[in-house]
C-alpha positions as CSV (number, residue, x, y, z in Angstrom):
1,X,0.0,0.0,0.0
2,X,2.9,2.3,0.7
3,X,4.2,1.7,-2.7
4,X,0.7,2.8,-4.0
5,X,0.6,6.0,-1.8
6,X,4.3,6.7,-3.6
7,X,2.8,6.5,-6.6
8,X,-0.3,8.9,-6.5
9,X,2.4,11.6,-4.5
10,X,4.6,11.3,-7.8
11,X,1.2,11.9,-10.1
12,X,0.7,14.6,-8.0
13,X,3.6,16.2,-7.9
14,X,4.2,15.7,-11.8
15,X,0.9,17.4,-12.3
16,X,1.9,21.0,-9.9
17,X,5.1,21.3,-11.9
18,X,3.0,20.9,-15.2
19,X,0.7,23.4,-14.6
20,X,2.8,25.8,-12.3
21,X,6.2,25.8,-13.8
22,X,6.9,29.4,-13.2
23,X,6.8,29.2,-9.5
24,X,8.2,26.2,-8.7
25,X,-6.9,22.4,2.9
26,X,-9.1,22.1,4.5
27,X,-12.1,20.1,4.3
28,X,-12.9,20.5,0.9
29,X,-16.3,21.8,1.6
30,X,-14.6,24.6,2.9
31,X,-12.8,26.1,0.4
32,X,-15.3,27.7,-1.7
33,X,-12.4,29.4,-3.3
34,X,-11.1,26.3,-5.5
35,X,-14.6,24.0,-4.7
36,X,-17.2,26.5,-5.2
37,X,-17.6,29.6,-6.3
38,X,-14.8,29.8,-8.5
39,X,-14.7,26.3,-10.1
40,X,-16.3,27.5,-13.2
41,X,-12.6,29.6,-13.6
42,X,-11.3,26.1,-15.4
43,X,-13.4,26.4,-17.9
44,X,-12.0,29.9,-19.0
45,X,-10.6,30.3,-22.6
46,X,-7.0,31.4,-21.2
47,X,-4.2,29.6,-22.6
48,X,-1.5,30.5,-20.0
49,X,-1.5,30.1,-16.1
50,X,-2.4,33.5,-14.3
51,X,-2.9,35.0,-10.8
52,X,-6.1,35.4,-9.5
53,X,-6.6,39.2,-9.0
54,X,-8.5,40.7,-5.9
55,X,-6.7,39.0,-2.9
56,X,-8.2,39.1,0.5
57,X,-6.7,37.5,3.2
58,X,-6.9,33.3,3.2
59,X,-7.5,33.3,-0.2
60,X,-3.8,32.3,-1.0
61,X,-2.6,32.2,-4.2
62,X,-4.8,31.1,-6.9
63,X,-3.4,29.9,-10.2
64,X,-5.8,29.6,-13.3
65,X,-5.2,28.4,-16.7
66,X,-7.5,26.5,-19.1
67,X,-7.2,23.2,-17.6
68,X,-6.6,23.8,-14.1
69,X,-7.1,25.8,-11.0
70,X,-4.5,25.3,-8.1
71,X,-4.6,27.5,-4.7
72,X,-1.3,27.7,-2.4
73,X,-2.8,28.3,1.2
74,X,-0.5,28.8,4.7
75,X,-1.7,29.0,7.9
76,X,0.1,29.5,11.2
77,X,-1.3,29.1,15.0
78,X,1.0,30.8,17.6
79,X,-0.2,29.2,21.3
80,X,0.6,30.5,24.8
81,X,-0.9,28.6,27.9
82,X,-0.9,28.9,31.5
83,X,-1.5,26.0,33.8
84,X,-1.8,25.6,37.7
85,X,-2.8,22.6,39.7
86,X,-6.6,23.9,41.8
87,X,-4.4,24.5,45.0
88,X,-2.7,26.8,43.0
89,X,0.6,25.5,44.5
90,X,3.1,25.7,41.2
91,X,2.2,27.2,37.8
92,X,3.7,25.5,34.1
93,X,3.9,27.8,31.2
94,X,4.6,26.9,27.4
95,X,4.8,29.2,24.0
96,X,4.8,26.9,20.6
97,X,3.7,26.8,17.1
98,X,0.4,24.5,17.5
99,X,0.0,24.3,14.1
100,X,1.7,25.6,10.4
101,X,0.2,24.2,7.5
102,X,0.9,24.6,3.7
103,X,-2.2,23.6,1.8
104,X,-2.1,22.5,-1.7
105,X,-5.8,22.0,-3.5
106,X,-7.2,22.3,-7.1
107,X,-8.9,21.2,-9.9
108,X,-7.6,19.2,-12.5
109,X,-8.8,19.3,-16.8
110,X,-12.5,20.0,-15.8
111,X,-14.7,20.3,-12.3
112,X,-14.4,16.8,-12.1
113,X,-11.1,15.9,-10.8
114,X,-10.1,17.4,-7.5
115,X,-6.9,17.2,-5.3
116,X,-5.5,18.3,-1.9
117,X,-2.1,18.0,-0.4
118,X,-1.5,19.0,3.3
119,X,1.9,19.4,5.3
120,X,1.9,20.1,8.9
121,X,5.1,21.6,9.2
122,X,5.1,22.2,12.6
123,X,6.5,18.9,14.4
124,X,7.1,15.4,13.6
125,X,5.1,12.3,15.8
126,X,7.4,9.8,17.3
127,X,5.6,7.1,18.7
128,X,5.6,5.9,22.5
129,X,6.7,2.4,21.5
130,X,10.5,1.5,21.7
131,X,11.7,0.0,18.4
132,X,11.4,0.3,14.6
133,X,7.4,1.4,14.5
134,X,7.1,5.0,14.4
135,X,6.1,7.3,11.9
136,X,5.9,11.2,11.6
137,X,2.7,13.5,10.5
138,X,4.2,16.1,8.6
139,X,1.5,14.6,5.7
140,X,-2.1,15.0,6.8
141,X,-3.6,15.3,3.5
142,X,-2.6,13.7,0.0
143,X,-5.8,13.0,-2.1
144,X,-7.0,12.7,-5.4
145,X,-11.3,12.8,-5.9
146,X,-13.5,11.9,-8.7
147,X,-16.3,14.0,-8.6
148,X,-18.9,12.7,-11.7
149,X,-22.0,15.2,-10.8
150,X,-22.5,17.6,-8.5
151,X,-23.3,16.2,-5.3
152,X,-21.3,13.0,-5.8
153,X,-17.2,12.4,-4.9
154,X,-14.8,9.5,-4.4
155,X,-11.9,10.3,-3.0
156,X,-8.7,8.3,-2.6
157,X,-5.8,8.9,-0.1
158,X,-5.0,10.4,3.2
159,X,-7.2,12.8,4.9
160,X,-9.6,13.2,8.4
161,X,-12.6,10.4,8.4
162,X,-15.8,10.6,7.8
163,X,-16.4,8.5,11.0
164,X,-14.9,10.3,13.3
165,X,-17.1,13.4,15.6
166,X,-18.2,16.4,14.2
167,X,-15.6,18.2,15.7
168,X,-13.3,16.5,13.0
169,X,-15.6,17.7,10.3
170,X,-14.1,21.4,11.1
171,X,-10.5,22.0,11.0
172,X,-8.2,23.2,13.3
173,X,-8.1,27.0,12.0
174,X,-11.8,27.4,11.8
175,X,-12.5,25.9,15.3
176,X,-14.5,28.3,18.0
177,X,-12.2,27.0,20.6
178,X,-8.3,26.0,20.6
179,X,-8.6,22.8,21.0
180,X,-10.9,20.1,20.4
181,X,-12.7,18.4,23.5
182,X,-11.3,15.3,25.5
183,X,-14.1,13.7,23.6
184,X,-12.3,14.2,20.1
185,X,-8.6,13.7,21.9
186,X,-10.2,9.9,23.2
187,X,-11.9,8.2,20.6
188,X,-11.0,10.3,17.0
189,X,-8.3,8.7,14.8
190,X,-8.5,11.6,12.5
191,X,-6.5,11.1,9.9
192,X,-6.4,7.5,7.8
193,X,-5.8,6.3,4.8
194,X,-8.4,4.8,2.3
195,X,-11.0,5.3,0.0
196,X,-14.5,7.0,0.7
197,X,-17.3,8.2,-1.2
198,X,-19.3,11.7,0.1
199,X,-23.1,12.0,-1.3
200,X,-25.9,14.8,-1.0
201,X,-29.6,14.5,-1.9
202,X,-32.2,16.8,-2.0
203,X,-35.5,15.6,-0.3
204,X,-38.9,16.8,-1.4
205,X,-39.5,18.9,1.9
206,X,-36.5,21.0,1.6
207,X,-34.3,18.4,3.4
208,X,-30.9,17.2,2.4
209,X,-29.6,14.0,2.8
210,X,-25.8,13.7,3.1
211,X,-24.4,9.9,3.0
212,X,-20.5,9.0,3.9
213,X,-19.0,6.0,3.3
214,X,-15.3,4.8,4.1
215,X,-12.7,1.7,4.2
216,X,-9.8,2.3,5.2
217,X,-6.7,0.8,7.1
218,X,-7.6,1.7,10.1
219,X,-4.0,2.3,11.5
220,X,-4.0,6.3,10.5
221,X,-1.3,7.7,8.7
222,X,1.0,4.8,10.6
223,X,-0.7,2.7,7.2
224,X,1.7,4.9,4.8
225,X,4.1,2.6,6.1
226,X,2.5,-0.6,6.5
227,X,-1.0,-1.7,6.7
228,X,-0.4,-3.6,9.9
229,X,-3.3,-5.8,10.7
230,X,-7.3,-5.5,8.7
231,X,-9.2,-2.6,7.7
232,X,-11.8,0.0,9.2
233,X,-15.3,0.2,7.7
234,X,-17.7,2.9,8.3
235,X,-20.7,5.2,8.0
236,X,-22.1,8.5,8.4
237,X,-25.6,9.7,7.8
238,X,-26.1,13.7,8.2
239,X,-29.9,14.7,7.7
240,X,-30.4,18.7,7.2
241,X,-33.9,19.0,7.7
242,X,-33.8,23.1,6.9
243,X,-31.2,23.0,3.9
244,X,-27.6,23.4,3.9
245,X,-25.8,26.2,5.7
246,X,-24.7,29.4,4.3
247,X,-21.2,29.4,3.0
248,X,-20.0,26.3,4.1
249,X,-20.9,26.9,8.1
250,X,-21.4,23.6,8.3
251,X,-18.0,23.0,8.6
252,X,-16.8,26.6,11.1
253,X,-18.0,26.3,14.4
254,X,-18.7,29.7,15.3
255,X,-21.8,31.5,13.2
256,X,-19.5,34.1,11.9
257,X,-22.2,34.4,9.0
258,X,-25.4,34.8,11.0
259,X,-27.8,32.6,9.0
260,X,-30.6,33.7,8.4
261,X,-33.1,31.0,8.7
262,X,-32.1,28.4,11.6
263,X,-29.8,25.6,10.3
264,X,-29.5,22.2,11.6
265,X,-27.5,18.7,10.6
266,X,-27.8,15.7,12.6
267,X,-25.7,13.5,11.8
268,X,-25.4,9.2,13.1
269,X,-22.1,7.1,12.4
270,X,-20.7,3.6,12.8
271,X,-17.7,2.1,12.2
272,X,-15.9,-1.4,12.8
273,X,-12.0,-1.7,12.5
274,X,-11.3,-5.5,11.8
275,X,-8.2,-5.5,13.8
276,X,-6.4,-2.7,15.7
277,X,-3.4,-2.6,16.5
278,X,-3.3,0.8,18.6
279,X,-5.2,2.5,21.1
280,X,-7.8,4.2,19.0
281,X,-6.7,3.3,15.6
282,X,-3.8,6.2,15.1
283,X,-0.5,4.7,15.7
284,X,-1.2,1.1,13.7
285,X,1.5,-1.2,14.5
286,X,1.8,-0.9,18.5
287,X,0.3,-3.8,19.1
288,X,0.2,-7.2,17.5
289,X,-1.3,-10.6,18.7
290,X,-0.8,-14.5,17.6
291,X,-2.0,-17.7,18.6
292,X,0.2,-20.8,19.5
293,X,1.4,-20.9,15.8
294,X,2.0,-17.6,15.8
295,X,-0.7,-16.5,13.2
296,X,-1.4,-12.9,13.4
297,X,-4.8,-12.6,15.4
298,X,-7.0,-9.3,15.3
299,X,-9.0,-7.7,18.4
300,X,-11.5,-5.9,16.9
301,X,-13.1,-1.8,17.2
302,X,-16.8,-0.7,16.9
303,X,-17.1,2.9,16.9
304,X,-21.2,4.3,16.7
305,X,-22.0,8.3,18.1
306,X,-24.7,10.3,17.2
307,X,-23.9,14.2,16.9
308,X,-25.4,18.0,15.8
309,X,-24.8,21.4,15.0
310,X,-27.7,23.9,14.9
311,X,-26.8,27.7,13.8
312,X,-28.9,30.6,14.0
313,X,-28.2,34.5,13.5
314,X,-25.0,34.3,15.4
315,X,-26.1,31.6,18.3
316,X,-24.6,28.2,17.5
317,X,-24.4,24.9,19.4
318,X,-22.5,21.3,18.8
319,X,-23.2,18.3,20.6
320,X,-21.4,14.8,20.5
321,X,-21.8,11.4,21.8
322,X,-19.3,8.6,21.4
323,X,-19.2,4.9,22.5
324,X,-16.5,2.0,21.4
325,X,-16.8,-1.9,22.0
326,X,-14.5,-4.3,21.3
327,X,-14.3,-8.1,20.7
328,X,-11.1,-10.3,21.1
329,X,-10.0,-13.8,19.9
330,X,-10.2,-16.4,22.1
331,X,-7.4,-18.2,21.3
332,X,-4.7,-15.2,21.6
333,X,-1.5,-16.7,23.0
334,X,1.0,-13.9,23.1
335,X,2.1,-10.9,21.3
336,X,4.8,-9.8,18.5
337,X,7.4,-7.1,19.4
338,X,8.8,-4.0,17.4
339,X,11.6,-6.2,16.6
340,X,9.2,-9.6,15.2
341,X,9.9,-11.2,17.8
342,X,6.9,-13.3,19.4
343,X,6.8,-13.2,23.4
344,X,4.1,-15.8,24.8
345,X,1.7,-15.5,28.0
346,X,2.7,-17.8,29.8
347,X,1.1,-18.4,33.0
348,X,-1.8,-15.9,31.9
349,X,-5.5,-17.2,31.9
350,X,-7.7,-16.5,28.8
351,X,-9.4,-14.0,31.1
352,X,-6.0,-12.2,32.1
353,X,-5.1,-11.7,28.1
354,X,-8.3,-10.4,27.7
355,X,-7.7,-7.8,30.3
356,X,-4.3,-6.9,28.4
357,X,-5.5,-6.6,25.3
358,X,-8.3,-4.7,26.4
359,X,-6.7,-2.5,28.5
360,X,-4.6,-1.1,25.2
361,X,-7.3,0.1,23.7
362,X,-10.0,3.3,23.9
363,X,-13.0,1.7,25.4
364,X,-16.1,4.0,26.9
365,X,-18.1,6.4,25.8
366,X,-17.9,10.3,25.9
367,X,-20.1,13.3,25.9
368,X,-19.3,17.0,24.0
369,X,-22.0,19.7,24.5
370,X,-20.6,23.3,23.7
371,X,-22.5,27.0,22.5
372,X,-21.8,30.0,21.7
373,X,-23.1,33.5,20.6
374,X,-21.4,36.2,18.2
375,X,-21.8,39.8,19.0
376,X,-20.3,41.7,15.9
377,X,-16.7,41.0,15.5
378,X,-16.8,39.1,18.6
379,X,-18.0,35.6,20.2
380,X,-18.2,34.0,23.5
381,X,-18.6,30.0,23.9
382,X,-18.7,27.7,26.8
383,X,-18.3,23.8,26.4
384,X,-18.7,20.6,28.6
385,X,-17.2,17.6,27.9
386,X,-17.5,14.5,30.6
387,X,-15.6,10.9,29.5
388,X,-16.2,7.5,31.0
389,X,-13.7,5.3,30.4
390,X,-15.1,1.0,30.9
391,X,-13.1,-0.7,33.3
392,X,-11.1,-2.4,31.2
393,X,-9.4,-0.3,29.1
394,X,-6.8,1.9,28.6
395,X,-5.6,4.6,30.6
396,X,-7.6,7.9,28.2
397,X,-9.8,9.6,30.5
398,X,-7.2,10.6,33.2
399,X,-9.5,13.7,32.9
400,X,-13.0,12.5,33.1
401,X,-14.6,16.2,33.2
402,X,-13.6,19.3,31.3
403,X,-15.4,23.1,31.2
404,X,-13.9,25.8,29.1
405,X,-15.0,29.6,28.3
406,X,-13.8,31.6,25.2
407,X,-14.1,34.7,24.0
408,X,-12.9,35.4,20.1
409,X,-11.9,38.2,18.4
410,X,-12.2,38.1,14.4
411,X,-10.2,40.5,12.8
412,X,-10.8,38.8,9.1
413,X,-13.4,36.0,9.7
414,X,-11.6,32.3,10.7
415,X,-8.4,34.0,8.4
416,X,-7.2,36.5,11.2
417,X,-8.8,36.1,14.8
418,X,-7.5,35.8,18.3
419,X,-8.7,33.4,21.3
420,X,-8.6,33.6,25.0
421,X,-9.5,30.7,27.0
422,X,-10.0,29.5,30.1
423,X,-11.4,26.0,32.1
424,X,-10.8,23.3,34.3
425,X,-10.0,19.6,33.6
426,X,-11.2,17.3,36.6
427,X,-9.5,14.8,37.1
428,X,-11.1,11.4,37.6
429,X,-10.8,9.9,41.1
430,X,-7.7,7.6,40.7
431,X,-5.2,10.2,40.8
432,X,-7.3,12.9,43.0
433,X,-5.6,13.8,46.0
434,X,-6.7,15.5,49.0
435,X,-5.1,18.8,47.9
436,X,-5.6,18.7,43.9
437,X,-8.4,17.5,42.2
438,X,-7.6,19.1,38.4
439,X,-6.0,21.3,36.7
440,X,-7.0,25.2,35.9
441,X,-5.7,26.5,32.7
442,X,-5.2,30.2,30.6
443,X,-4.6,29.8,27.0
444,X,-4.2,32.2,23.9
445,X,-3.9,31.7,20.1
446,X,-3.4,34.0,17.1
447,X,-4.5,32.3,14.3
448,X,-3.8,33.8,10.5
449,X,-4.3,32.4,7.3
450,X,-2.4,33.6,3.8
C-alpha cells in the first residue's frame, strides 16, 4: 500500500510542476475558493497560467489556466498557555507553534477531478513504542477525488474520516475553541488512509440527505508505512432538515455568517476496525497478537455516536456522543514485538489476556456539548465535555470532566482572529488527592491564514 501512496504523490507532484512551472486544505467543503464559487474559472478560454486578482486574506494564491485551478494556502497558530494545579501550589507555562500548515488543493482538466495536499510543518510524531514502529505526520492530506455530478465524490488517499465526531468535520483553524474536546482527543483517529465516497440528496421537503462512506486501514497515517493488521469500515448519515448552511458553516463552528433561517445537521455514524493494533486506531503497529502458531490474530473496534450542529443569526451549538466496544479472539497466545519477535503468555489465563488486550485500547463512551453567541466581531462559547472510560481499558480519560469559556476576536473572519481561553479539567478519582483535584488553565492563540 505504501508503494501505491508513492505513486499517486509522484502523479501529483508531476501534475503541480505541469501546470505551475513558473513558481516552482481544509475540508474541501470549505474552500469555496477552488470547490465553489470559483470552479467554473477552469473552464475559462485562457491559454497560459495566471494570478487570480483581488486577494483578501486566506485566499492564498490562486493559479488559473484552461485546464486547471490550483490554490497555495499557509496558515500558522502561535499558542501561549498557562496552567496551575486547583491549590494553586506551582504554575507550568509553554509558548509553541500548535500548528503551520501549507495547503495545496485544485482542480484538474474539468470540475471533475479534484486534489488536496497537506503538510503540517510544525512537528514530527514519534511514537511511544520503543523499536522500529514510528512514523511522523508532517502529511495530513494527499488525495485525489472523482467528482462525476454535482453532489457525488470519491476520493482516494489520506485525509480526516468521515467516521470520526463532528468536531473533525471542522478543521483546526476554523474551530471556535483552541482545542478540540477530550471527547475528540479519546476516541478520534482523524487522519487514515483509504478510500471513501461523500453524497448529497435533496429531499422533497426542503431536506438534504448527506451519506459517507469509508474503508480504510484503520491504523492512521501509521498505514503509509505498513498496513499492519485488517481494515476499518464505516458510516455516516447527516440529515439537514432546513437545507444546507450558508457558505459552508457547516464546517466553522462559530456563526461568523449569522444565517438567516435556523440551520441544523444531525448526523449518526458507525464504524468497525477489523483488527487494531493501537489505542484508538492512530498509531497502527503498536500492538500485535498471535495464537500458538503464531498466526497474526485481530481484536477488533466498533465505533457508533450520534452528533449535531444547529446555527442561527450568530447563536450556535454542537453536541457529540461517542461509544466503542470491542471483541477479542479467544485463542490469543502472546504478542509480537517492534523487533518480530513473538513473546508468549505464559502463565496468563484466557481472562488475564483479555484484560491486556483490552486494556490497550479506547473503550467507553464520551459526551461533547458546547454554545456560543457572536456579538459583531466578537463571540463567547462555553463547552462541557465528561468521559467515562469502561473498566477495562486503557488509561484515556485521566480527565473524566472538562469546562472551558472563550471569548474570540475576528479580525478577518476564521483568516485572522485571536482566542482567549479559560477552564478546568477534573481529574477522575484515581489520581485525585486531597489537595488537587484538576488542573485550571489560561490559554491564547493568534491564528492567520495567507
Amino acid at each position: 500500500m505504501i508503494a501505491v501512496f508513492r505513486k499517486k504523490s509522484l502523479i501529483i507532484l508531476f501534475v503541480l510542476m505541469w501546470f505551475s512551472r513558473p513558481l516552482m486544505a481544509q475540508d474541501e467543503d470549505a474552500l469555496p475558493t477552488v470547490d465553489d464559487e470559483t470552479e467554473t474559472a477552469v473552464q475559462s478560454h485562457t491559454n497560459e497560467m495566471r494570478v487570480m486578482k483581488n486577494y483578501k486574506l486566506g485566499d492564498g494564491l490562486n493559479l488559473i489556466s484552461r485546464n486547471a485551478q490550483i490554490q497555495f494556502n499557509q496558515s500558522i497558530q502561535v499558542l501561549y498557555g498557562v496552567n496551575t494545579p486547583d491549590d494553586l501550589s506551582s504554575y507550568n507555562s509553554e509558548y509553541r507553534i500548535r500548528r503551520a500548515r501549507l495547503n495545496i488543493a485544485g482542480l484538474l482538466f474539468s470540475d471533475k477531478l479534484f486534489f488536496r495536499l497537506r503538510l503540517n510543518l510544525a512537528g514530527n510524531y514519534q511514537s511511544t513504542t520503543t523499536g522500529s514502529r514510528s512514523f511522523n505526520n508532517v502529511v495530513q492530506d494527499a488525495l485525489i477525488e472523482y467528482r462525476p455530478k454535482q453532489g457525488q465524490r470519491i476520493n482516494f488517499g489520506v485525509r480526516a474520516d468521515y467516521t470520526d465526531t463532528r468536531e473533525i468535520r471542522i478543521e483546526g483553524e476554523s474551530l471556535g475553541f483552541v482545542e478540540r474536546s477530550i471527547v475528540s482527543d479519546a476516541f478520534d483517529a482523524i487522519f487514515d488512509y483509504g478510500i471513501r465516497y461523500a453524497g448529497q440528496y435533496s429531499l422533497g421537503n426542503g431536506g438534504v440527505l448527506k451519506p459517507y462512506l469509508a474503508f480504510t486501514t484503520g491504523d492512521g497515517t501509521a498505514s503509509l508505512q505498513k498496513n499492519f493488521t485488517g481494515f476499518k469500515y464505516g458510516v455516516r448519515l447527516d440529515y439537514l432538515p432546513f437545507g444546507t448552511f450558508s457558505k459552508g458553516g457547516e464546517f466553522f463552528m462559530d456563526d461568523v455568517v449569522k444565517e438567516r433561517t435556523p440551520k441544523l445537521v444531525i448526523g449518526g455514524v458507525f464504524s468497525y476496525n477489523n483488527g487494531i493494533s493501537s489505542a484508538k486506531g492512530t498509531n497502527g503497529g503498536r500492538y500485535i497478537y498471535g495464537d500458538s502458531t503464531q498466526k497474526i490474530l485481530r481484536p477488533s473496534l466498533t465505533k457508533s455516536g450520534v452528533d449535531y450542529m444547529f446555527k442561527y443569526r450568530g447563536f450556535y451549538s454542537l453536541g457529540d456522543f461517542v461509544i466503542t466496544h470491542t471483541s477479542v479472539p479467544n485463542n490469543i497466545y502472546g504478542e509480537f514485538s517492534t523487533s518480530g519477535n513473538f513473546t508468549p503468555y505464559t502463565g496468563q489465563t484466557p481472562e488475564q489476556i483479555k484484560n491486556t488486550v483490552t486494556s490497550r485500547i479506547n473503550l467507553g463512551s464520551g459526551l461533547n456539548l458546547q454554545a456560543g453567541y457572536m456579538l459583531g466581531k466578537y463571540s463567547i462559547a462555553g463547552r462541557y465535555s465528561h468521559l467515562q472510560q469502561d473498566e477495562q481499558s486503557a488509561d484515556f480519560a485521566t480527565v473524566n470532566k472538562a469546562y472551558s469559556l472563550i471569548a474570540t476576536r475576528y479580525f478577518s473572519g476564521h483568516n485572522l482572529k485571536l482566542n482567549v481561553e479559560t477552564g478546568y479539567q477534573q481529574f477522575n478519582k484515581a489520581i485525585t488527592t486531597e489537595s488537587h483535584n484538576g488542573t485550571i488553565y489560561l490559554q491564547t492563540m493568534l491564528t492567520v491564514q495567507f
